[in-house]
C-alpha positions as CSV (number, residue, x, y, z in Angstrom):
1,X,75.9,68.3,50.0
2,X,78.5,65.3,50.6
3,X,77.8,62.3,48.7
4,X,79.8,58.6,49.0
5,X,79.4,56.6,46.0
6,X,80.5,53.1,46.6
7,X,83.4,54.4,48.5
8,X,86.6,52.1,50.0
9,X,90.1,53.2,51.2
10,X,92.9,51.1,51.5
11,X,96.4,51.9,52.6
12,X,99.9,50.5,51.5
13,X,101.1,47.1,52.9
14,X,97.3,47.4,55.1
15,X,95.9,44.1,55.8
16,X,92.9,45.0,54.8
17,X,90.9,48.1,53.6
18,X,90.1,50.8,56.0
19,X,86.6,51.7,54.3
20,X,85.1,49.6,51.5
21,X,81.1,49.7,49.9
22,X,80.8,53.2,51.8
23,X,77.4,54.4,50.4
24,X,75.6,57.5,51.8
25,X,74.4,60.9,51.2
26,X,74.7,63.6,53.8
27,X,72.1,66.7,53.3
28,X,73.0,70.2,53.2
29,X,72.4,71.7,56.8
30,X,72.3,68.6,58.9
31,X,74.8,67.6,61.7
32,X,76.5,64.3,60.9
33,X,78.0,62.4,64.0
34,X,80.2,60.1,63.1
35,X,81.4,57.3,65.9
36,X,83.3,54.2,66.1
37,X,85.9,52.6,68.3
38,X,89.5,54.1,68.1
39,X,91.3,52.8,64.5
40,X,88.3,52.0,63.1
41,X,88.4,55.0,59.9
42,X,86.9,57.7,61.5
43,X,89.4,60.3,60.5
44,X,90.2,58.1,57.3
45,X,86.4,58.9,56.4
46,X,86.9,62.9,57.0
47,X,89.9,62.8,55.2
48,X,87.7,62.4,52.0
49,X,85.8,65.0,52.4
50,X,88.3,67.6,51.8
51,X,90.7,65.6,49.6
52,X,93.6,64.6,52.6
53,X,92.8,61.0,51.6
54,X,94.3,60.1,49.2
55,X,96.5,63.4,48.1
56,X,98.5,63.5,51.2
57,X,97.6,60.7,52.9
58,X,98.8,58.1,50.2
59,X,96.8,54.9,49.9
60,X,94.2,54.2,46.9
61,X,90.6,56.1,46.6
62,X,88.1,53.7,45.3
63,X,84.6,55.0,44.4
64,X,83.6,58.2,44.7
65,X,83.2,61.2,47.1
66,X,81.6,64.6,45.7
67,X,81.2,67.8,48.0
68,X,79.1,70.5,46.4
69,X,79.0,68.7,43.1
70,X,82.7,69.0,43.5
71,X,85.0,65.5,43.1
72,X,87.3,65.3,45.7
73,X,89.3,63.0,43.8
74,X,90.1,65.8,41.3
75,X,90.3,68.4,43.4
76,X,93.2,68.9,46.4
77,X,92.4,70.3,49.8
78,X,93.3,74.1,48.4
79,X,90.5,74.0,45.7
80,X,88.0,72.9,48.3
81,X,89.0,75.1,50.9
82,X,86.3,77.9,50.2
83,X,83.8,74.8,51.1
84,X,85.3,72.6,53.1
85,X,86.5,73.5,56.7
86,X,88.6,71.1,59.0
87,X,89.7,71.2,62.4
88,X,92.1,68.0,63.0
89,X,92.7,66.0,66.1
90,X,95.7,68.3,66.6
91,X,95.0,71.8,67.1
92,X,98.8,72.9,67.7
93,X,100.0,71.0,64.6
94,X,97.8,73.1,62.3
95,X,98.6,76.5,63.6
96,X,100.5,78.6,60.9
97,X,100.6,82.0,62.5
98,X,101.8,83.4,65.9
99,X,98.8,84.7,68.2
100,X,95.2,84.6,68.2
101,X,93.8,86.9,66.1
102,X,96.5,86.2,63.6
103,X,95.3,82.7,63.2
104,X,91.8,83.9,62.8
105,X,92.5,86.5,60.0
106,X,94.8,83.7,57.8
107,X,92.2,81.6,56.4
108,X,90.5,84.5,55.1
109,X,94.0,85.8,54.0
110,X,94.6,83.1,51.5
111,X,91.2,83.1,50.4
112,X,91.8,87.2,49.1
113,X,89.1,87.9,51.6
114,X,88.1,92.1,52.0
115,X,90.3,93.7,54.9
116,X,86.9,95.0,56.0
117,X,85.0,91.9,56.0
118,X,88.2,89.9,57.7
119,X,88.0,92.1,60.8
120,X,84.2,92.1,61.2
121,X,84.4,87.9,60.8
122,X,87.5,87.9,62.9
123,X,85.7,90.0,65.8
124,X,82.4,87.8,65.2
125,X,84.3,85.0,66.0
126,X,86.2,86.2,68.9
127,X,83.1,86.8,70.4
128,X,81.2,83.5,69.3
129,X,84.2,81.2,71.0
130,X,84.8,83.2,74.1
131,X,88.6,84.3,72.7
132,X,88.1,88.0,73.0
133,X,90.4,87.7,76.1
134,X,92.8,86.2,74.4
135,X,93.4,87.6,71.2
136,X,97.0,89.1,71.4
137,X,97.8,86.4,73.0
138,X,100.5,83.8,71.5
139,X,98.9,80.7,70.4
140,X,102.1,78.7,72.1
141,X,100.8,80.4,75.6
142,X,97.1,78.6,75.6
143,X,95.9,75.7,77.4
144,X,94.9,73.1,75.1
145,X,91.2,73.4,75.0
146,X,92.0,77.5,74.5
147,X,94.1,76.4,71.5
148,X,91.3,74.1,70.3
149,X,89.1,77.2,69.9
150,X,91.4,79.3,68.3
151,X,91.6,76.3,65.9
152,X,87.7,75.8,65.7
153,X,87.4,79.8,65.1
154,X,90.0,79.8,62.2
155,X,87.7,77.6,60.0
156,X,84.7,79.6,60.7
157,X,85.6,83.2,60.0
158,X,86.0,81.6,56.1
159,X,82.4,81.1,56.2
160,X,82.6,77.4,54.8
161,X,79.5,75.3,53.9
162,X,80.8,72.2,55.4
163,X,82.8,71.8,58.4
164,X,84.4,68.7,59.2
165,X,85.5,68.5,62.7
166,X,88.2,65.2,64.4
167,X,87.1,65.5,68.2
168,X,86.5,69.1,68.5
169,X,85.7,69.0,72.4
170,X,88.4,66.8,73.5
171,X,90.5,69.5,75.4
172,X,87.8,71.3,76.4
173,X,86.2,71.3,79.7
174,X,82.5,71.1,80.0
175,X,81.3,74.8,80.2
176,X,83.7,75.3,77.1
177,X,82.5,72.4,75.2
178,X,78.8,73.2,75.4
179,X,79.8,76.8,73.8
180,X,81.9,75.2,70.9
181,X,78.6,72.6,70.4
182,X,76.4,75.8,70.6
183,X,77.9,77.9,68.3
184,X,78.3,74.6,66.0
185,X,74.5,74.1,66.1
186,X,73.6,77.6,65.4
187,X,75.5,77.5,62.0
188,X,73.5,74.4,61.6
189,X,70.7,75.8,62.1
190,X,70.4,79.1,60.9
191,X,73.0,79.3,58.2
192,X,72.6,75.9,56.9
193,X,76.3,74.8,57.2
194,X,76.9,71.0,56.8
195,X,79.1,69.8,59.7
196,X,80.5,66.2,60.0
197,X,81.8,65.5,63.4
198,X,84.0,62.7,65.0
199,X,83.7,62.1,68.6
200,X,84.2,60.3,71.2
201,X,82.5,62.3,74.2
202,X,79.8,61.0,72.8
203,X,77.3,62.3,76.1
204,X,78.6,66.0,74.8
205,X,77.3,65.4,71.1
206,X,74.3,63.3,70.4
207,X,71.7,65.0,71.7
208,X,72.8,67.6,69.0
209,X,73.0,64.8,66.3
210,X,70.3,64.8,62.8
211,X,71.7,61.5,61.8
212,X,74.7,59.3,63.2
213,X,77.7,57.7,61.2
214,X,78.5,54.4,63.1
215,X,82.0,52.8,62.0
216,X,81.8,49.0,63.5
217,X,85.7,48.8,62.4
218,X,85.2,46.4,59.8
219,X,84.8,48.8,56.9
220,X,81.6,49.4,56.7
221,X,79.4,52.4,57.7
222,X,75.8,52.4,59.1
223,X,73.5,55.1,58.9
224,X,70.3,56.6,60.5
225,X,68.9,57.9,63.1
226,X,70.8,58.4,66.3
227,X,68.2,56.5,68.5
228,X,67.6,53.7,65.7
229,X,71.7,53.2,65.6
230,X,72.7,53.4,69.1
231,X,70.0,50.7,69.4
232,X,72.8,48.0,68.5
233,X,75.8,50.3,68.6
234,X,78.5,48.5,70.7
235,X,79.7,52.4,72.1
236,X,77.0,54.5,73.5
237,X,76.5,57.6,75.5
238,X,75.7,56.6,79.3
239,X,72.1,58.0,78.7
240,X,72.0,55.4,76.2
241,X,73.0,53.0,78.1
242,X,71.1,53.5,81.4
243,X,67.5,53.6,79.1
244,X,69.4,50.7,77.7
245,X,69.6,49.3,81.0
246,X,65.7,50.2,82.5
247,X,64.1,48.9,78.9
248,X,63.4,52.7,77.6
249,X,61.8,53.5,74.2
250,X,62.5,55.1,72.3
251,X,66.1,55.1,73.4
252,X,66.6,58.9,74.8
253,X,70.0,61.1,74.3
254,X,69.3,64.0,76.5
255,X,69.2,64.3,80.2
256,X,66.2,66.0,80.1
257,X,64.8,63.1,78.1
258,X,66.1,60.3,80.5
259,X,64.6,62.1,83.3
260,X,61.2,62.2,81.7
261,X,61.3,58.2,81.6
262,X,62.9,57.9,85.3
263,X,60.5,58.3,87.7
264,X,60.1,54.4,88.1
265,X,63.7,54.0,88.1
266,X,64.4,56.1,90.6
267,X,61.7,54.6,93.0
268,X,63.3,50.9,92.1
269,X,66.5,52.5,93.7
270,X,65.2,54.0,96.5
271,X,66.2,52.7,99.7
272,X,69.3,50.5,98.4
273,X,72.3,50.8,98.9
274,X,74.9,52.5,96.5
275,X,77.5,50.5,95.3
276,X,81.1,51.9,95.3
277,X,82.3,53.6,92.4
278,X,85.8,51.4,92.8
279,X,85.7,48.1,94.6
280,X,89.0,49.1,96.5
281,X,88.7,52.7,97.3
282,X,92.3,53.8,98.4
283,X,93.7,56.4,100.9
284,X,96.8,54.8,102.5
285,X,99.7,56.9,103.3
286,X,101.2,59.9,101.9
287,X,103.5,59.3,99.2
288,X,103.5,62.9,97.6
289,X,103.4,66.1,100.0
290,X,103.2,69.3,97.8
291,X,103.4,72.6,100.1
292,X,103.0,75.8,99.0
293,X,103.8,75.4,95.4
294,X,103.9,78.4,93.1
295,X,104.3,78.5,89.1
296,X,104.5,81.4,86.9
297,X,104.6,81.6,83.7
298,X,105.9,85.3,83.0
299,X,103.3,88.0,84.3
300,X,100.7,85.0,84.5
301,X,100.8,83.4,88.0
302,X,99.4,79.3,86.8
303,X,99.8,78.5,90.6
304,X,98.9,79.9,93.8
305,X,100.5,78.3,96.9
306,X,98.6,74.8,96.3
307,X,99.0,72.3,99.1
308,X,98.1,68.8,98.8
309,X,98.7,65.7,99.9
310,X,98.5,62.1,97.5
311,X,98.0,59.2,99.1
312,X,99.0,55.7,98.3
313,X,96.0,53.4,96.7
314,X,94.0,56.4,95.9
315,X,93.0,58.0,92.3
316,X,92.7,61.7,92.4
317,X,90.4,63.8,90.0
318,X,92.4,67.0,88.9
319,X,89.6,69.3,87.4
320,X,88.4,72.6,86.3
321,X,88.4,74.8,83.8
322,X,90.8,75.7,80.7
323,X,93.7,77.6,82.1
324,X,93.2,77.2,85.8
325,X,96.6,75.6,86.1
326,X,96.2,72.4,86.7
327,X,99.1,71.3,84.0
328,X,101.4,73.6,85.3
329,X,100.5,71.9,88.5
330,X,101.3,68.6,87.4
331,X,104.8,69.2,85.4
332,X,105.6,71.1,89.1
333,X,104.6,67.6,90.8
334,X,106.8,65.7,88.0
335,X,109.4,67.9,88.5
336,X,110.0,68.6,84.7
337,X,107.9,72.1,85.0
338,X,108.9,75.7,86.7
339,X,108.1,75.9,90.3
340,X,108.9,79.4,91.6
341,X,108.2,78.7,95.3
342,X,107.0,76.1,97.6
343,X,108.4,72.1,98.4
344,X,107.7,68.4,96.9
345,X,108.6,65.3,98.6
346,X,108.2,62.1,97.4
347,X,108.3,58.2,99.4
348,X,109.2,55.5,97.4
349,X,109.5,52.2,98.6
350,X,110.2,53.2,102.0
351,X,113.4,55.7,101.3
352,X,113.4,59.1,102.6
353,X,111.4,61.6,101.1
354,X,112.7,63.2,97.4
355,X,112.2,66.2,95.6
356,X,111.8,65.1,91.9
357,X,112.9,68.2,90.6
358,X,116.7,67.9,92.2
359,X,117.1,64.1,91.7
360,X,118.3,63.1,87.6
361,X,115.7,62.6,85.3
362,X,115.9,59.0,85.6
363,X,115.2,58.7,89.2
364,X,112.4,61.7,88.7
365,X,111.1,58.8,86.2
366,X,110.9,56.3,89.0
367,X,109.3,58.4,91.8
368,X,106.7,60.3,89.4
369,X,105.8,59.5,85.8
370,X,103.5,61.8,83.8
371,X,101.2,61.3,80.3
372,X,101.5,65.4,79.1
373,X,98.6,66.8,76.9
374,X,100.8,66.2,73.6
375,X,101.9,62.4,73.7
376,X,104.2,62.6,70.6
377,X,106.0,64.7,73.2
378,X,107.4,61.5,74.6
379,X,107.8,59.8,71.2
380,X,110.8,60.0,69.0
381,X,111.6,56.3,67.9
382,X,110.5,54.8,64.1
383,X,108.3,51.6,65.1
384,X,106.1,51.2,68.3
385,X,108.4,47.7,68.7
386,X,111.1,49.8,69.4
387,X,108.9,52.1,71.5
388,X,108.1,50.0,73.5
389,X,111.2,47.8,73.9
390,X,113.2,51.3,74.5
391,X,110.4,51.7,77.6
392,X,111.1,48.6,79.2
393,X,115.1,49.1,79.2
394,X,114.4,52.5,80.7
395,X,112.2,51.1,83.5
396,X,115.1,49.0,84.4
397,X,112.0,46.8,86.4
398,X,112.9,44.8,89.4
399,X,109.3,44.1,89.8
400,X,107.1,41.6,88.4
401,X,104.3,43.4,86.3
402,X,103.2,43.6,82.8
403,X,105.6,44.7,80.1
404,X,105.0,47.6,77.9
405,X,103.3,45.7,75.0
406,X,100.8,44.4,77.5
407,X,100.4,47.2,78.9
408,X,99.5,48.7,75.3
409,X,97.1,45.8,74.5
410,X,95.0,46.3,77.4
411,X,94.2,50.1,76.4
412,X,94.0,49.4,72.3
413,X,94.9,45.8,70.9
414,X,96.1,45.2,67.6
415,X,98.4,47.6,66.9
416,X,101.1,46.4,64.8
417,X,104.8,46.7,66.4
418,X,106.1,47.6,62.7
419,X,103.6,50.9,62.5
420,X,105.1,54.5,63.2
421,X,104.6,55.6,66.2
422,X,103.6,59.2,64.3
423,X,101.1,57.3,62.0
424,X,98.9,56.2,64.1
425,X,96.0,57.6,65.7
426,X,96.1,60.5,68.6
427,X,93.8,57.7,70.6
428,X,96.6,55.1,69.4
429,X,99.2,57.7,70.3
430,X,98.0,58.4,73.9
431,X,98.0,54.9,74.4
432,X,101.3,53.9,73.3
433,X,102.4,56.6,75.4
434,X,100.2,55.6,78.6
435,X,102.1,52.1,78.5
436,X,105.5,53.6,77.9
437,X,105.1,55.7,81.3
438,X,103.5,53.3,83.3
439,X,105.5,50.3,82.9
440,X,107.9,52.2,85.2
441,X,105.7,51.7,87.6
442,X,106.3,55.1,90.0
443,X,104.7,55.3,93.4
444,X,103.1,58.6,92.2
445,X,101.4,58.6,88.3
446,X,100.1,61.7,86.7
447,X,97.8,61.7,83.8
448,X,97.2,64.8,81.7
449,X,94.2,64.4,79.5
450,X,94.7,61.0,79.2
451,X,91.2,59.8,77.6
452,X,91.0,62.6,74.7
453,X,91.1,60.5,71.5
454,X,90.0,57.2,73.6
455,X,86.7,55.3,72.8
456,X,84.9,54.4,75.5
457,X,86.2,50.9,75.7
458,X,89.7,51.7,75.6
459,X,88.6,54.2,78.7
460,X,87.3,51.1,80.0
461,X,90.4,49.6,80.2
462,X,92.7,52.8,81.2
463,X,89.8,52.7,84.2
464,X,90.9,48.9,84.9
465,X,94.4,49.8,84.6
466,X,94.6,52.9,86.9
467,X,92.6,51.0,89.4
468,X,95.5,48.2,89.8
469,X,97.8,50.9,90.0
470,X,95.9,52.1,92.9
471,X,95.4,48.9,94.1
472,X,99.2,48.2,94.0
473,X,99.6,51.3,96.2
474,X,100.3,53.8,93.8
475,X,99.0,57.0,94.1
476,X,97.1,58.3,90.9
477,X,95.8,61.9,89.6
478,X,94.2,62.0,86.6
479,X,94.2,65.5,85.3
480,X,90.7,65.6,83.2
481,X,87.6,67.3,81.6
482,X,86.0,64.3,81.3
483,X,83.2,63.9,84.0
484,X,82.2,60.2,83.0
485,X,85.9,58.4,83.3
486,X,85.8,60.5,86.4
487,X,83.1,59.1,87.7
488,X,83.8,55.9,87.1
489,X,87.2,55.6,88.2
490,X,88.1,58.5,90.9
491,X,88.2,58.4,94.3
492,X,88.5,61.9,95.0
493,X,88.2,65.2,93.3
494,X,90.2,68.7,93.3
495,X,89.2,71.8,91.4
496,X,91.5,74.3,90.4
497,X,90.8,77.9,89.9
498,X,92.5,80.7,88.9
499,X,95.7,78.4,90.3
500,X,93.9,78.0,93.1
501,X,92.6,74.6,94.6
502,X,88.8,75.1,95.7
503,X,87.5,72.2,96.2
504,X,89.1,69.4,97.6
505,X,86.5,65.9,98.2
506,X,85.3,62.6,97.7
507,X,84.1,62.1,93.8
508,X,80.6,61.6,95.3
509,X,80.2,64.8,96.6
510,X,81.8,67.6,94.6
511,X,81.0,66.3,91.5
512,X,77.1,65.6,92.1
513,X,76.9,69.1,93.9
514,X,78.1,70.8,90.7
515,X,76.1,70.9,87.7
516,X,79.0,71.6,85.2
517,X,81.2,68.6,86.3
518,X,78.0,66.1,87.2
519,X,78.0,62.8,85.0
520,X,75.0,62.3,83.1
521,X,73.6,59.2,85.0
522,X,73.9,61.7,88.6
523,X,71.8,64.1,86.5
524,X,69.5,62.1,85.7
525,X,68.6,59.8,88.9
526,X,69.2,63.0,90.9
527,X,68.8,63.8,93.8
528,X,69.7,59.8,94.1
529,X,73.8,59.8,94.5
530,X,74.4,56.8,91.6
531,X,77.3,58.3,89.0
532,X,77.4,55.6,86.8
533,X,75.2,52.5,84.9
534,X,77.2,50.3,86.6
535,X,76.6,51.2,89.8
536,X,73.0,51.2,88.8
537,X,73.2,47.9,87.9
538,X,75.1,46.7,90.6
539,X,72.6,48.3,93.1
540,X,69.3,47.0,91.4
541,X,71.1,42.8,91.3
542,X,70.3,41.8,94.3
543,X,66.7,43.5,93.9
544,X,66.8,41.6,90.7
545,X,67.9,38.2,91.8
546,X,65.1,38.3,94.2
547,X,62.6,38.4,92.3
């Protein structure tokens, strides 16, 4: 269905090509799951497929890449788009209509679809991706991960043979994701659609993989079987890496194959202690005190009289599903968002308490800084340089601590200070962004989505990162759907509801009592309480050592 004949890409004034020597088929009806570490060509590599690279992209095509017999070279994205399906990185920036079911029905619009057969696909749909609920609804009203349905549903109800998806599941929270992935398997399956997928969740994904793409970043592309590449893969799902750890072969990439192999495991860990998740584990002082806080958005109440207190040193867990309010939470926090009703007081550096939302936006800045789900939000200057040196102005530091650039390095090194800040990558993006905010240095740091488009060594280092910032006495919430940087860098968890805030614990034990939010490493040594390979490593060193 796709082939890649001797395929490179190389862009203007690049040091070096992006893709070069590409060689691969990709059967009709498989799943493709194509990984790699941030800026290493993943979305360069999907941009063949439908023709983005080169025609709008710019840069020079080399080789060749045919989809259904059909040359992309000689053939734009609009002469492909009865085969080809994409759903960017983006889902906002690709919206073209107002509401739901508008967005669903457009597709089929330009493709002089039947009226009768576009409202039996559109209502298909609506039901497929759980939108049913929202389909008058404006597409400029959703959460993110609701938006990054609507998006996923507007290239299926055109009924493509090939779908090429740029992180499809990184708004969406867990319950959510495993729908989309569901759905995506079943065309797989039963209707023989061809789907290339980028990812970076990679524990969501592979277990659903026929054959895995693995970008190294050097230009090249390896091919094979998931278990046979992830053997030497420097990124891997935890799974991987705990039957990595425990010498397991074949290499599994379900839970439900890991626990299969575990029984000895478990038994080694018996009886030992478990290691902390952070080293440092905060819980000093209040610096934050939020009291009754209510947001509304129109009719829709987003908050419902949340209390909560953040405490210095400590990282915070903000989770639950799409649309329980937890952004509208944080922008009340910041001070930015509506807040309809309740109090926020903020200590900084022994001064009486603030409210951010009656102080000027520059001493807001310095008592709580936030990442929002959209980082091009925050970015309006023409080279990350001046990014960057615009950030450390604005800080106005009187503190010794790293300056922007090193801030940036430590999440994703090597970008170039000449690049647009718009041109690079959303993982690049979020991480320009991530230094710009916390080079400030606030007492109180809120993070919304801040690991969607990050490899996992880049979430590695935003781990490292937020721990310092605990450990300088900061208080942190991190505002995620991703279980496994939760469980490898929170201290405590809250999960919204319906605005509400249910659950309210250490990471340990809401987390492993829930079997939506549990990491895959708790899943699998359950009813053991370890959350991450590295605590299982930690635990079993001594044991080890001993020996």
């Amino acid at each position: 269905m796709i082939r890649f004949d001797q395929v490179g890409v190389r862009y203007h004034d690049a040091d070096r090509p992006v893709l070069h020597g590409v060689d691969l088929t990709v059967p009709e009806g498989e799943l493709c799951l194509v990984v790699g570490r941030t800026g290493s060509g993943k979305s360069t590599l999907l941009g063949t497929v439908n023709g983005l690279v080169p025609h709008f992209t710019g840069g020079t095509l080399s080789g060749r890449v045919t989809v259904d017999g059909r040359d992309t070279a000689h053939h734009p994205p609009r002469e492909l788009a009865d085969v080809v399906g994409v759903v960017g990185q983006d889902p906002l920036a690709g919206f073209v209509t107002d509401t739901v079911e508008e967005e669903l029905a457009y597709a089929m619009e330009q493709l002089a679809v039947e009226p009768a057969v576009m409202r039996k696909r559109v209502e298909e749909t609506l039901d497929l991706l759980g939108l049913a609920d929202l389909r008058h609804r404006g597409l400029s009203e959703l959460s993110g991960g609701q938006q990054q349905r609507v998006a996923i549903g507007s290239v299926l109800t055109a009924h493509p043979r090939v779908l090429v998806l740029d992180e499809p599941t990184s708004a969406l929270d867990p319950t959510a994701a495993e729908e989309v992935l569901a759905a995506i398997t079943r065309l797989v399956h039963d209707l023989g659609v061809t789907v290339l997928l980028a990812e970076h969740r990679l524990e969501r994904v592979v277990q659903y993989a026929d054959r895995v793409l693995h970008l190294p970043g050097d230009g090249t592309v390896r091919y094979g079987a998931p278990a046979e590449v992830f053997e030497e893969t420097e990124i891997a799902p935890p799974v991987v890496e705990l039957g990595r750890l425990a010498g397991w072969r074949p290499l599994p990439l379900s839970v439900r194959d890991a626990r299969r192999a575990a029984a000895p495991l478990r038994e080694r860990l018996t009886g030992l202690p478990v290691p902390p998740v952070r080293e440092r584990p905060g819980g000093g002082e209040p610096v934050l005190t939020a009291d009754q806080v209510v947001v509304t958005h129109g009719r829709v109440v987003a908050v419902r009289e949340a209390s909560l207190e953040l405490r210095s040193g400590e990282v915070t867990a903000l989770m639950g599903r799409n649309g329980s309010g937890k952004s509208s939470l944080l922008w009340a926090l910041q001070g930015s968002g509506p807040r309809q009703g309740g109090t926020v007081r903020v200590t900084r550096d022994g001064a009486g308490p603030a409210d951010p939302k009656k102080v000027a936006a520059a001493e807001a800045r310095r008592l709580v800084g936030l990442v929002p789900q959209t980082p091009t939000d925050l970015l309006y200057l023409e080279t990350v340089a001046q990014e960057l040196d615009q950030a450390d102005r604005d800080a106005a530091r009187d503190h010794e601590g790293p300056t922007a650039r090193q801030v940036l390095d430590r999440l994703t090194p090597g970008i170039p200070d000449r690049s647009h800040p718009r041109d690079l990558s959303e993982g690049q993006k979020l991480a320009l962004v991530l230094a710009i905010q916390l080079v400030a240095a606030p007492p109180v740091v809120l993070l919304d989505e801040p690991t969607r488009g990050l490899d996992y060594r880049a979430k590695a280092a935003l781990t490292t990162i937020v721990g310092q910032l605990a450990s300088e006495g900061r208080a942190v919430v991190v505002c995620t759907h991703d279980v496994e940087f939760v469980a490898a860098s929170a201290d405590r968890v809250l999960v919204m509801a319906e605005g509400e805030i249910v659950a309210d614990g250490p990471t340990d034990e809401v987390i492993v009592a829930s079997p939506t939010f549990a990491p895959q490493t708790a899943k699998v040594l359950a009813p053991l309480r370890h959350l991450t390979t590295g605590q299982v490593a930690r635990a079993l060193a001594p044991a080890e050592a001993a020996r």
